[in-house]
C-alpha positions in Angstrom: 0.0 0.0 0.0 1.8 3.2 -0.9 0.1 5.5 1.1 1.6 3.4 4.5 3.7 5.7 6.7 7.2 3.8 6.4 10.4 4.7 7.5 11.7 6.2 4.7 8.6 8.6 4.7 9.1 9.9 8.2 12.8 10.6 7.1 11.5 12.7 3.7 11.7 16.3 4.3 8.8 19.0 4.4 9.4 22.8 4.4 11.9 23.4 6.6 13.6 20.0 7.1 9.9 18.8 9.0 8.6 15.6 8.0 5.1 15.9 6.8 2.6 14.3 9.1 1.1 10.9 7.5 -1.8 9.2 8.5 -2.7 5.5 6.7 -5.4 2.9 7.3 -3.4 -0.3 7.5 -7.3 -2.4 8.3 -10.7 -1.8 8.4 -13.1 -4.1 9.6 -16.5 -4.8 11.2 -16.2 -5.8 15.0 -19.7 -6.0 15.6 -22.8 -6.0 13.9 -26.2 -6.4 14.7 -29.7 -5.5 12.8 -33.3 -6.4 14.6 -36.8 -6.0 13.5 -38.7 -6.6 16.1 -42.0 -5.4 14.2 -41.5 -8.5 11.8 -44.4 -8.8 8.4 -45.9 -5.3 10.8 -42.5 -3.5 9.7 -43.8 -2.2 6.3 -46.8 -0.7 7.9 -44.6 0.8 10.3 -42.0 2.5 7.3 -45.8 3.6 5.7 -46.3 5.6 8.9 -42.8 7.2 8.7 -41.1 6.2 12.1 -38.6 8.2 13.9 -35.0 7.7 13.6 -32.3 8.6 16.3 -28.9 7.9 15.5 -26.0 7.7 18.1 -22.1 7.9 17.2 -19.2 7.2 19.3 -15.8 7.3 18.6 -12.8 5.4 20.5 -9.3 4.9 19.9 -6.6 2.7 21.5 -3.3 2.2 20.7 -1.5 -0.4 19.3 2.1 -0.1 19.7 4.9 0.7 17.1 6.0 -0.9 14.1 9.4 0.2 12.3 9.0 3.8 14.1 5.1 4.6 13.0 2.9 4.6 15.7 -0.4 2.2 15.0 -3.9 2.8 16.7 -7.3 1.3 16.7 -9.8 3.8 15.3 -13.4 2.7 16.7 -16.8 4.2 15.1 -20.1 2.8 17.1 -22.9 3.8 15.7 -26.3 2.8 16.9 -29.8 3.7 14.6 -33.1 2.9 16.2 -36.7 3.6 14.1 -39.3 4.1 16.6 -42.9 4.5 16.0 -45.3 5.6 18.7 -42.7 4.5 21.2 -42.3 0.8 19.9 -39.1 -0.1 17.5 -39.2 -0.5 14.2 -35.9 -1.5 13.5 -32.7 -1.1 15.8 -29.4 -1.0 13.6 -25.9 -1.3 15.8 -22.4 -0.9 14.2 -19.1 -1.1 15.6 -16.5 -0.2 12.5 -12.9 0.0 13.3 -9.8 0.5 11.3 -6.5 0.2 12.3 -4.1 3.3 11.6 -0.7 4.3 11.6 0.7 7.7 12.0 4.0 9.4 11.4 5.9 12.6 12.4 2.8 13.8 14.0 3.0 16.0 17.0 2.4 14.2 20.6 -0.2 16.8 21.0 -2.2 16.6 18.1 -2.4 12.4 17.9 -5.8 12.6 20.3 -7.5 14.7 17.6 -5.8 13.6 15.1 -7.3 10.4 15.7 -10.7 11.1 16.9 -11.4 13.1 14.2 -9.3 12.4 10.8 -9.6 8.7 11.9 -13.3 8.9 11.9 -13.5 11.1 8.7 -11.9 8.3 6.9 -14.0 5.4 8.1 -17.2 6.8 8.4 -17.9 6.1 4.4 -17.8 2.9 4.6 -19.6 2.5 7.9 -22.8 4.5 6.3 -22.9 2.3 3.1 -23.1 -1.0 5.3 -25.8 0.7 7.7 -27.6 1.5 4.4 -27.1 -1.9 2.9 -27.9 -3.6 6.0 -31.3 -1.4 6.6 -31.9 -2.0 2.9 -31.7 -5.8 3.2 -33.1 -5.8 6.4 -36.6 -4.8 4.4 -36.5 -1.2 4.8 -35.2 1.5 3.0 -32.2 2.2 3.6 -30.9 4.7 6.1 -28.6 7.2 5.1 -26.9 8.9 7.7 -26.3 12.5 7.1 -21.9 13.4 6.9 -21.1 13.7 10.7 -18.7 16.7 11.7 -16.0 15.1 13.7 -14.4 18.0 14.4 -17.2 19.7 16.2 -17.9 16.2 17.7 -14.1 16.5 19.0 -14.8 19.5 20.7 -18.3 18.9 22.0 -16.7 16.5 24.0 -13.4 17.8 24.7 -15.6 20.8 26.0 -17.7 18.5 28.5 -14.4 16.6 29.8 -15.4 14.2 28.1 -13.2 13.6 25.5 -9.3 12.5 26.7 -6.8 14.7 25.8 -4.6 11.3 24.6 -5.2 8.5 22.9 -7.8 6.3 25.0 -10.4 8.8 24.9 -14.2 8.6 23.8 -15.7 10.9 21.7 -20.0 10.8 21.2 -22.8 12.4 19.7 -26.5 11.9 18.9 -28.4 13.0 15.9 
């Protein structure tokens, strides 16, 4: 893969003899998936009467260790999707996505965001297309969640304690 930090890309020079930060998915992966429709052959009267949907996102992160001087992490995207109609489910969608990353010549500092949000950013495309596909084939149609600001999500949490300032931390919203 050719867009892997490697060593020889932490030693290539940016500006002022600075190597340029680098941040590569090595793996991405389901962990956990799980779909119900509790409303069974009810559910397409249900859809007909335009349920509500609350979606929930969290974000973790939790390191790995080193290889050949990059520093690797565990990037983790929950999100949860319920359908509710006069307080009884519809459907309840739950996704935990991960991808394992590796980052180079970035500043100790900035690895916490730089995580919880670039690492995020780049999973959550994939995430969304098997919650619609999984929605879809679950017999409804499928659910499209709207782009999710991680950086705002960042500092939502950040702001409320919430959110470690190092790798480790948690990161959550609802929509």
């Amino acid at each position: 893969m050719a867009d892997q930090p490697t060593p020889d890309a932490v030693a290539a020079p940016q500006g002022e003899g600075q190597p340029a930060p680098q941040i590569a998915i090595e793996s991405q992966y389901i962990k956990d998936l799980s779909f119900e429709n509790p409303q069974g052959p009810n559910a397409q009267n249900a859809v007909a009467a335009h349920p509500e949907v609350a979606i929930e996102v969290n974000t973790s992160v939790r390191p790995l260790g080193e290889k050949d001087g990059v520093g690797r992490f565990e990037v983790t995207l929950l999100i949860k999707g319920e359908a509710r109609l006069n307080g009884q489910p519809v459907f309840i969608i739950e996704l935990t996505y991960a991808g394992a990353l590796a980052l180079a010549n970035v500043p100790q500092e900035a690895v916490a965001p730089v995580l919880l949000i670039e690492g995020p950013r780049l999973l959550f495309p994939f995430a969304r297309n098997i919650i619609a596909e999984v929605t879809r084939d679950g017999g409804f149609p499928p659910l499209f969640i709207q782009p999710i600001d991680f950086v705002q999500l960042y500092r939502d949490q950040h702001m409320k304690g919430q959110a470690q300032p190092r790798p480790g931390g948690n990161a959550g919203a609802t929509g």
